[in-house]
N, C-alpha and C positions, 0 to 999 in steps of 0.2 A: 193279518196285518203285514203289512211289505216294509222285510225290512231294509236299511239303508247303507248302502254298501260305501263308504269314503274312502276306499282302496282308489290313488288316483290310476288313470287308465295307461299313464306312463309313453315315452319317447321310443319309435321303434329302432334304434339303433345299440347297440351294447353298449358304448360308453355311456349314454343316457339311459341305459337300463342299470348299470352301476353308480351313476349320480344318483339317480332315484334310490337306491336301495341303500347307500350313504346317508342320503336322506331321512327315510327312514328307521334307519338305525340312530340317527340320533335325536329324531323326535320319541323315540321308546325311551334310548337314556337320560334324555332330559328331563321326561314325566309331565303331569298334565299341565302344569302353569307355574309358572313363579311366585305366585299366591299360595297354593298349594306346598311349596318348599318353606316358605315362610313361614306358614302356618307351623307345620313340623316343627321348625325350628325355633319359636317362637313356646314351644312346649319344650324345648333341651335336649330334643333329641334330634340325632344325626336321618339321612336319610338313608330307603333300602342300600342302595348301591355305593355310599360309603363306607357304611356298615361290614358289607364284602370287599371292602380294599382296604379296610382294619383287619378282617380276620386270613385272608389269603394273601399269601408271599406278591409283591409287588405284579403286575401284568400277568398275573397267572392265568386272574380267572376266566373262564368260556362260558358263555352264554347256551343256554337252551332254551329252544323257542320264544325267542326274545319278541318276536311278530305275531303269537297268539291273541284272538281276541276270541271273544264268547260270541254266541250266536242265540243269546237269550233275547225274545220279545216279553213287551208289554211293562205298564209301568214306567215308559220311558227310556230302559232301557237300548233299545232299537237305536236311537238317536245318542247312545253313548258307550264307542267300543274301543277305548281307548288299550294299546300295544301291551302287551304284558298280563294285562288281566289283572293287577294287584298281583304279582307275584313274580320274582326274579327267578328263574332257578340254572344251575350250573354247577362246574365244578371247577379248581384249581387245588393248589399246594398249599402247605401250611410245614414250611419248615423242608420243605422238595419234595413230601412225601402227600401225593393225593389224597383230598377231602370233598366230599359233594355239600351242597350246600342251598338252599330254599331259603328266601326276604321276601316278608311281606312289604307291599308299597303301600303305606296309610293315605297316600295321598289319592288313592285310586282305590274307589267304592270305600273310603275306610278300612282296607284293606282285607276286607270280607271274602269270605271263601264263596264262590258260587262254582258250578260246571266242568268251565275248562282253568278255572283258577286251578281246582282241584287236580283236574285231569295230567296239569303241566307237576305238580306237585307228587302225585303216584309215579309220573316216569321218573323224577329224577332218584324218588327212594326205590326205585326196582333196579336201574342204574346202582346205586350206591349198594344193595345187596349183592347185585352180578360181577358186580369192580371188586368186591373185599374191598371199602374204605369207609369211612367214619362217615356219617352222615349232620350234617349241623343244619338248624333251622333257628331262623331270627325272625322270633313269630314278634310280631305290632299289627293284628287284625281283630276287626268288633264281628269275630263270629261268620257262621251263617249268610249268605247274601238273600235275604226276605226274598225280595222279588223273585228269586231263582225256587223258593219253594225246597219240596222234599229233593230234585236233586241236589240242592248243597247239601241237603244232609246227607244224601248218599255219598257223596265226596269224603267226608269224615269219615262216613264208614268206610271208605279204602282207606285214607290212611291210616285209622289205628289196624284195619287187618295187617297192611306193609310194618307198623313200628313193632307190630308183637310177632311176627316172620322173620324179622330183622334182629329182634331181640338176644342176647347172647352172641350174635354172628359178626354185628358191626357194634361200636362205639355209637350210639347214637345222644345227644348233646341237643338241649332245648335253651334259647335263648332267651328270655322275656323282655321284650324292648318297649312294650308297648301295655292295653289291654286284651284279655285273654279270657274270656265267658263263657258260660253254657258250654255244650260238647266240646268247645273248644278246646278245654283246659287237660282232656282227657289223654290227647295228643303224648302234650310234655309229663303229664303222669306217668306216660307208658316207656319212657325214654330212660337213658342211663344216670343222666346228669342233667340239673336245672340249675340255669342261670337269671338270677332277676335283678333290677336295676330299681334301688329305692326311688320313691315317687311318681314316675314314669312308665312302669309298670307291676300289673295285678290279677289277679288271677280267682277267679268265684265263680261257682258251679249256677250261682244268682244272685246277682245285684243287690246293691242295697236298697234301691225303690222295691225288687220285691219282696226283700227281708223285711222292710217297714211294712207292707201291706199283709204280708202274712202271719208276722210273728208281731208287729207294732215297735219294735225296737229300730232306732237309728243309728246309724254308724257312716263310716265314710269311705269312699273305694277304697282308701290304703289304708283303712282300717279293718276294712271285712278283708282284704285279702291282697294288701303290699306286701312287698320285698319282707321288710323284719318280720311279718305277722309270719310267713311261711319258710324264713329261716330259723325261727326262734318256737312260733307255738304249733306248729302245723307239721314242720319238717317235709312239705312238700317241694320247698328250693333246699339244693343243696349248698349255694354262693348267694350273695347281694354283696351291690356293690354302688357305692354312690355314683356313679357317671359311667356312660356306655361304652368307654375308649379303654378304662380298667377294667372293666366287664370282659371284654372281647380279647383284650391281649391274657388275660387269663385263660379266656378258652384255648387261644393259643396252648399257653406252658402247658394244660388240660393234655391236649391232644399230645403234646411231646412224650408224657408216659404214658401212651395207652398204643396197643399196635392195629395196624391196620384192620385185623379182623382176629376170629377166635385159632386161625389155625395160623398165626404168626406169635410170638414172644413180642414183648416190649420193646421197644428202642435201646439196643445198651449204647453206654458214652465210657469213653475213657476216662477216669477223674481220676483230678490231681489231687486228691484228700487217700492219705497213705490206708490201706486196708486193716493194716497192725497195729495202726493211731492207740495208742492206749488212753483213755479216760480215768485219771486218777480223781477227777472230780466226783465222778460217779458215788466214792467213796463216802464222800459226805451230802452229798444231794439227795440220796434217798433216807433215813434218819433208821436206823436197827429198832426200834419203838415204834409199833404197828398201829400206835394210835396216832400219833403224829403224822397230820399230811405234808404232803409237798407236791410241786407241778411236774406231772408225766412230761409234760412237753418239751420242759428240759434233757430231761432223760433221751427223750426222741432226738432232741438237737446234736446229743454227744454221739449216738452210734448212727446217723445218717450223714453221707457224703454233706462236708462242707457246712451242715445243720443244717440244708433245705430240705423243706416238704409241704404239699400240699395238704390244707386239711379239708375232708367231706365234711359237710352239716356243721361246720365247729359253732354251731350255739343252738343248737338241737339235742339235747340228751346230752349235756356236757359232761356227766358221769364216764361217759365212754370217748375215746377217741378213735376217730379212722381218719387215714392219712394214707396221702404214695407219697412217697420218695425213692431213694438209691442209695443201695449199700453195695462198694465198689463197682459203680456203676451201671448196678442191675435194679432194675423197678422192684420193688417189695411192696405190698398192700401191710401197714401198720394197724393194729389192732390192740388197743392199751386202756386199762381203767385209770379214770383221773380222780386218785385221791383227795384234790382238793373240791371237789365236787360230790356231795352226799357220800363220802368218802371210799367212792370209787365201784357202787352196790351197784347191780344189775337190777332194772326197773323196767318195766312193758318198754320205754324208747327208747332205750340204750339198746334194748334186747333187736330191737324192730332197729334198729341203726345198725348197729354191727354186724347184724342179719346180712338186710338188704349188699352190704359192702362184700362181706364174706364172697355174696355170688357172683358179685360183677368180675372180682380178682378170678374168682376161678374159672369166670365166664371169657377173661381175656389171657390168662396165662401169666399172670402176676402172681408170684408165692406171697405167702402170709407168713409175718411175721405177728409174734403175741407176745404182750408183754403184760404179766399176771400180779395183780396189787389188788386182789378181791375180797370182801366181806363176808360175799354170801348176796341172795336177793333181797330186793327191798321189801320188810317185812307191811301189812299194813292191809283194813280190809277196802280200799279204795283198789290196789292193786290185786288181792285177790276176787275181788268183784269185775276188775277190766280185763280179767284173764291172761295174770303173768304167768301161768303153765303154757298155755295155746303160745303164746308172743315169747317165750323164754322157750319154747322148745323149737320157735323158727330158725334163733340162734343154733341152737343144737344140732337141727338138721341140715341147717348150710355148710355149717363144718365136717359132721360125718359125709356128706356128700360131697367134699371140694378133694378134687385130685391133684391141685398144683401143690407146688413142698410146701409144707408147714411148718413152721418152728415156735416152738412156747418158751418163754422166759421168763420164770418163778422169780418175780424180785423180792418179796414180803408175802402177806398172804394170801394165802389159798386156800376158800373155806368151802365144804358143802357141795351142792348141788353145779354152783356156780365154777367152782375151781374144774369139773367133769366140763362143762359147757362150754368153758372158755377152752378150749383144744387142748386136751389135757391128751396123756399119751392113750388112754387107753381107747380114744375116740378117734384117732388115727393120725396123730401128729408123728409126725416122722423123724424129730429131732425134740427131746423134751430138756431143758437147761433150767440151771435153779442159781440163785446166786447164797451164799452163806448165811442170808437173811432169812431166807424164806419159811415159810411156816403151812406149812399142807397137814389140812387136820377137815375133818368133818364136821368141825365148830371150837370156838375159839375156844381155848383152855379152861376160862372162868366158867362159860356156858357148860362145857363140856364136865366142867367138874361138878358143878351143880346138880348134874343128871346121874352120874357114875356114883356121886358119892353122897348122895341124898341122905340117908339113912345115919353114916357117919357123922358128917354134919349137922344133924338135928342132936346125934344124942350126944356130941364132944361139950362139954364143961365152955369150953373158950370156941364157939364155932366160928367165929373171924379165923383164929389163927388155924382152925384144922382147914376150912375152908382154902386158906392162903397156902396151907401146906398141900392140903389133896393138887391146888390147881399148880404148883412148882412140880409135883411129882408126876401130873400129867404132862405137863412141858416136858419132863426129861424120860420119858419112856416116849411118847408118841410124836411128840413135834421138834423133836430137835432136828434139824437141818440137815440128816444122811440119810433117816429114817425111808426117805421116798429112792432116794439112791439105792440104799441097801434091798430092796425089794424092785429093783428094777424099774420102776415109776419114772424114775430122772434118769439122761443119760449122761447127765455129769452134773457137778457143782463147780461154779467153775468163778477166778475172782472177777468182780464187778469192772474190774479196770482192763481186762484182755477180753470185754462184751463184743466188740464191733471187729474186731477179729475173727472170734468166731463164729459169728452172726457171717460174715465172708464166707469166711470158709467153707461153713456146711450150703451156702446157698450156693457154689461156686460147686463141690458135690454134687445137688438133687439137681442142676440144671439141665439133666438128662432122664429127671425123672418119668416113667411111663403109670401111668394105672388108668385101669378100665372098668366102669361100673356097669354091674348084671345088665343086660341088653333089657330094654323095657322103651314102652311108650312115651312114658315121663314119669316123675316120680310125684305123691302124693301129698307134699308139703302142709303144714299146719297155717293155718290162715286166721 
């Protein structure tokens, strides 16, 4: 089949060889029709190449291969080789500091991955690992390009081999602007950070026609797999966000804490929020009564610059918190149980949350901070049937294996299994702090008495009251609030209102921390 080549033949002289090439450079950026813009927009969303003058510093960005077309036959094909191929790719600034960046064009094929869609897609991520810069992609593409057959799927398969090469080296950052199916979806899975945009885009390994047809149940695209369904039940986004203009200036602030690759630190800022700020609030915000909740996030608002912080997953595993922010101007990776939520128990996706974060900090060079208000794990045979050992010891193993500074913050309790898990000193925290509250026991005093003093308490006349006594006399022998001091456990107790001082301070110390883990292949993580 001959195919048809619309490359016009062009003027032989230079200045008409540069009208021409004016020319077409702006038949590429204007896109196939203005029906086709309409259409886009008509569904609420912006197009590729706005999309990239949202997320890059004004005139930054640079075009690669903006005059690609595919050289697939048959199916019609031949007769439709419109510039770009469904794919923008380039690089520019985000803040003065280089970002690469990949748009799919919905308006061209549906913005379907075929050949040299793919092709232009691999350079800019092999580019983006060879620069050290962040990589962003603002996927709005239905898959697969059919007509192109098994090479779009080999296209896929270059790019997850680039996102998982890439992995730990660069920031790399998934947008969801659009629909996202089949292999597609595997892409943004493999990425640091997801971002998706309620209504407008979704993401399923198979459609709902073929969930109907296989399973008989119906549902609807943004119910098999919108924005809330996969920031709330899935935890495969880490953002949603009602509109794409808030979506993208967040990847923005996104990228301002995170540094260009694994062998640079984070962006420090100078900030005007004093380091020695004392938090007298502190005082009564968290409550000396370990059954009484209250909100971690306030807590985070008093010891980070100014209260700002980013949170990952915040409606995913709401038991846990992970957050960056800045404390005295240095990026910190926050790590906190949220008492008001299941009152703050480590459960399979708290466990699988705080996990996944633990590596990315230590995969960019962000210290961890921990602030400890644990129960213990969430008892229950649902959770010991979904395998909270395996999913609770992921937690465990991202922390013994993370090299950047560590610091734990004992505000209340610390029970069990969990209190060890959450970076406790003996697993390699390198700063262990406890506030007057705190309560470090291998089960809470009543439980703990019930077990120690069984015997007593069966055969006492009044076992309430021996009961009430045994569990006071285990309070004052094992959990009073030095006990982990005096035994080296904590390296201080220290008051609640000089936290963010010294939370400075010791970070402003490890910032020349070095450690190096036994040379090996890779390590064997629980899965």
């Amino acid at each position: 089949m001959t195919v048809v080549d619309e490359t016009p033949s062009g003027p032989a002289d230079a200045r008409g060889r540069v009208a021409e090439l004016h020319a077409l450079r702006e038949e590429a950026r204007r896109g196939p029709s203005d029906r086709a813009t309409e259409a886009q927009r008509a569904k609420g969303k912006l197009t590729a190449r706005e999309r990239i003058e949202l997320l890059l510093d004004e005139g930054s960005f640079k075009e690669v291969e903006q005059l690609r077309r595919h050289r697939a036959t048959g199916f019609g094909l031949e007769a439709k080789r419109p510039y770009t191929d469904g794919v923008i790719t380039g690089w520019g600034t985000v803040e003065g500091r280089t970002v690469f960046v990949y748009a799919h064009d919905f308006r061209i094929f549906g913005g379907a991955l075929g050949e040299a869609h793919a092709t232009k897609i691999h350079k800019i991520m092999d580019m983006a690992i060879s620069a050290g810069a962040p990589l962003v992609s603002l996927n709005d593409g239905a898959g697969a390009r059919i007509q192109e057959g098994v090479s779009a799927l080999a296209g896929y398969g270059g790019i997850f081999q680039r996102n998982t090469r890439a992995s730990g080296v660069i920031p790399q950052i998934s947008v969801m602007l659009g629909p996202c199916a089949g292999g597609a979806a595997y892409s943004p899975a493999l990425t640091d950070f997801v971002f998706m945009v309620r209504e407008t885009s979704q993401m399923f390994i198979t459609g709902p026609d073929v969930v109907k047809a296989v399973t008989g149940e119906e549902i609807t695209q943004n119910g098999l797999g919108g924005a809330d369904v996969h920031a709330e039940t899935s935890g495969v986004a880490h953002f949603a966000y009602d509109d794409e203009e808030t979506c993208i200036a967040e990847v923005r602030y996104l990228l301002s804490m995170l540094p260009q690759n694994n062998r640079e630190n984070p962006p420090t800022v100078v900030s005007e929020d004093p380091a020695d700020r004392r938090s007298d609030v502190l005082l009564d915000l968290v409550p000396a009564d370990g059954n009484r909740p209250y909100d971690m996030h306030k807590v985070i608002e008093e010891l980070v610059d100014d209260g700002d912080y980013l949170e990952i997953h915040e409606r995913w595993a709401r038991n846990i918190i992970c957050a960056l922010a800045r404390i005295d101007g240095q990026v910190v990776g926050i790590v906190a149980n949220q008492p008001q939520s299941l009152a703050g128990v480590l459960d399979i996706e708290a466990s699988e949350k705080a996990a996944r974060f633990v590596q990315m900090c230590d995969a960019f060079n962000i210290p961890i901070v921990t602030l400890l208000d644990v129960p213990g794990f969430l008892p229950g045979v649902d959770q010991e049937h979904g395998g909270i050992i395996r999913h609770g010891a992921k937690l465990l193993y991202a922390y013994c294996n993370a090299t950047v500074p560590r610091i734990s913050l004992i505000l209340r309790k610390a029970y069990g299994g969990a209190y060890i898990v959450m970076d406790s000193q003996s697993i390699g925290a390198d700063l262990t702090y406890a506030w007057p509250t705190n309560e470090i026991a291998v089960m809470g005093a009543e439980g703990a008495a019930n077990v120690i003093f069984r015997k007593q308490i069966a055969e006492a006349e009044d076992s309430e009251a021996m009961r009430t006594r045994m569990v006071k006399e285990y309070k004052a022998e094992l959990m009073h609030p030095y006990y982990a001091a005096e035994r080296g456990l904590v390296d201080d107790v220290i008051d609640p209102v000089e936290t963010r001082e010294v939370l400075a301070s010791a970070l402003a110390m490890l910032r020349t921390k070095h450690a190096d883990l036994p040379s090996r292949k890779h390590g064997n993580p629980p899965q």
